[in-house]
N, C-alpha and C positions, 0 to 999 in steps of 0.2 A: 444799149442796142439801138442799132440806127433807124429812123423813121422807116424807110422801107421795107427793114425786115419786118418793124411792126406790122406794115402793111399787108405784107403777103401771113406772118404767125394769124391776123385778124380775117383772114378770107375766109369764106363758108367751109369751104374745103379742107382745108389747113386745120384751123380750126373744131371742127366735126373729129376728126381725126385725132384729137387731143394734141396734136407735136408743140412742142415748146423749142426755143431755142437758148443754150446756156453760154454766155459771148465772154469768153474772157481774152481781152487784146487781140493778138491774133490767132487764135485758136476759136473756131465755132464748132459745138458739138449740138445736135440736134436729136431730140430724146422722143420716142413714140411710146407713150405709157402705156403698158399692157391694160387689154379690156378685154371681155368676154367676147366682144361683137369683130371683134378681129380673129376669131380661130375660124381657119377655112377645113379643117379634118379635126373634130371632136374624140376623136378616136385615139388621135395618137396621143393628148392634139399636140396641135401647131399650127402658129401664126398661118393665115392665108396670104402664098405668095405675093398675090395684086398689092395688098396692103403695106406688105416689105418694099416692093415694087416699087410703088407710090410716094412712102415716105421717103425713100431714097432720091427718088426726082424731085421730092419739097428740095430736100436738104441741099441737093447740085445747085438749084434755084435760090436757095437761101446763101451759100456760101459764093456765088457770084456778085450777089445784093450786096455782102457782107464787105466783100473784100476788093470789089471796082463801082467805080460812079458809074451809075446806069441809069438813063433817062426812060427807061422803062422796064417793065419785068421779063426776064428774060424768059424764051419760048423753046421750046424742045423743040429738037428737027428729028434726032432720032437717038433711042438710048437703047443699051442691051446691061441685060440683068443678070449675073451669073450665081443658081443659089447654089450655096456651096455646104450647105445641111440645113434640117429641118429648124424652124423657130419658137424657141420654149416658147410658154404662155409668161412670159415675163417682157420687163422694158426690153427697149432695142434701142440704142445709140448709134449718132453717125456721124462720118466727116468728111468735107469736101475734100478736094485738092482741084485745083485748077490748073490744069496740064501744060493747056498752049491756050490763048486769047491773042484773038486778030483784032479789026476791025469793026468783024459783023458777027465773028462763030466766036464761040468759048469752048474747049474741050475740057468735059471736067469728069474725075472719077472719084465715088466715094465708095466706103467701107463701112459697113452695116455691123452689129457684133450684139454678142449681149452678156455671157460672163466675161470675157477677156478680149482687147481689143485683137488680140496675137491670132485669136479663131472667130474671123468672121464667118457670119451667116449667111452673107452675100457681097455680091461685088455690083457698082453699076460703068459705064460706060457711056457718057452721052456727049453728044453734042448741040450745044444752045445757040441761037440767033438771037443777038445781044445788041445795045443801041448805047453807045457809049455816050455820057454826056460832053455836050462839043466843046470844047475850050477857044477863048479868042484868043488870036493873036497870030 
């Protein structure tokens, strides 16, 4: 795993959150271990959207880190969340893809799931303000 994804798995944030990330070559899948303190409906339950939400912007954030030199960490401009059914009390896995990458924006979409990757449990949409590192020459 490369220094800066340590970076960012090590923030207070990230971190608190329990997400790990499992880097095999080019593939990043990033894992939110089911907790108690993550059910937002007791009732049914199921995971609290914010928290799907959330992890899914690490992971946009992590698999830009992952997969481009970036001279710093990259910053949401704006992202939409599509949940697309309720979230067991169980893990949740996820994985980038990065769409289009300019200059300054990154378009990235990732896919949230937790028994099968075929039936996610959401979808995100964002786009990040990105700082590529300069190259001479």
């Amino acid at each position: 795993m490369n220094e800066r994804l340590l970076k960012l798995q090590s923030s207070p944030y990230v971190s608190r959150m329990g997400v790990r990330f499992d880097d095999h070559g080019d593939e990043l899948t990033a894992i939110l271990p089911y907790d108690e303190w993550l059910i937002g409906n007791p009732l049914i339950p199921a995971l609290h959207g914010g928290a799907i939400g959330a992890f899914m912007e690490i992971t946009a954030s992590a698999g830009l880190l992952a997969f481009t030199e970036l001279a710093a960490l990259p910053k949401p401009i704006d992202v939409a969340v599509d949940y697309l059914r309720p979230g067991k009390p169980q893990d949740v896995y996820a994985r980038a893809s990065i769409t289009r990458q300019g200059s300054r924006v990154a378009n990235v979409r990732v896919d949230a799931w937790q028994d099968r990757r075929a039936a996610p449990i959401a979808n995100l949409h964002g786009h990040f303000l990105i700082k590529p590192v300069k190259t001479s020459g």
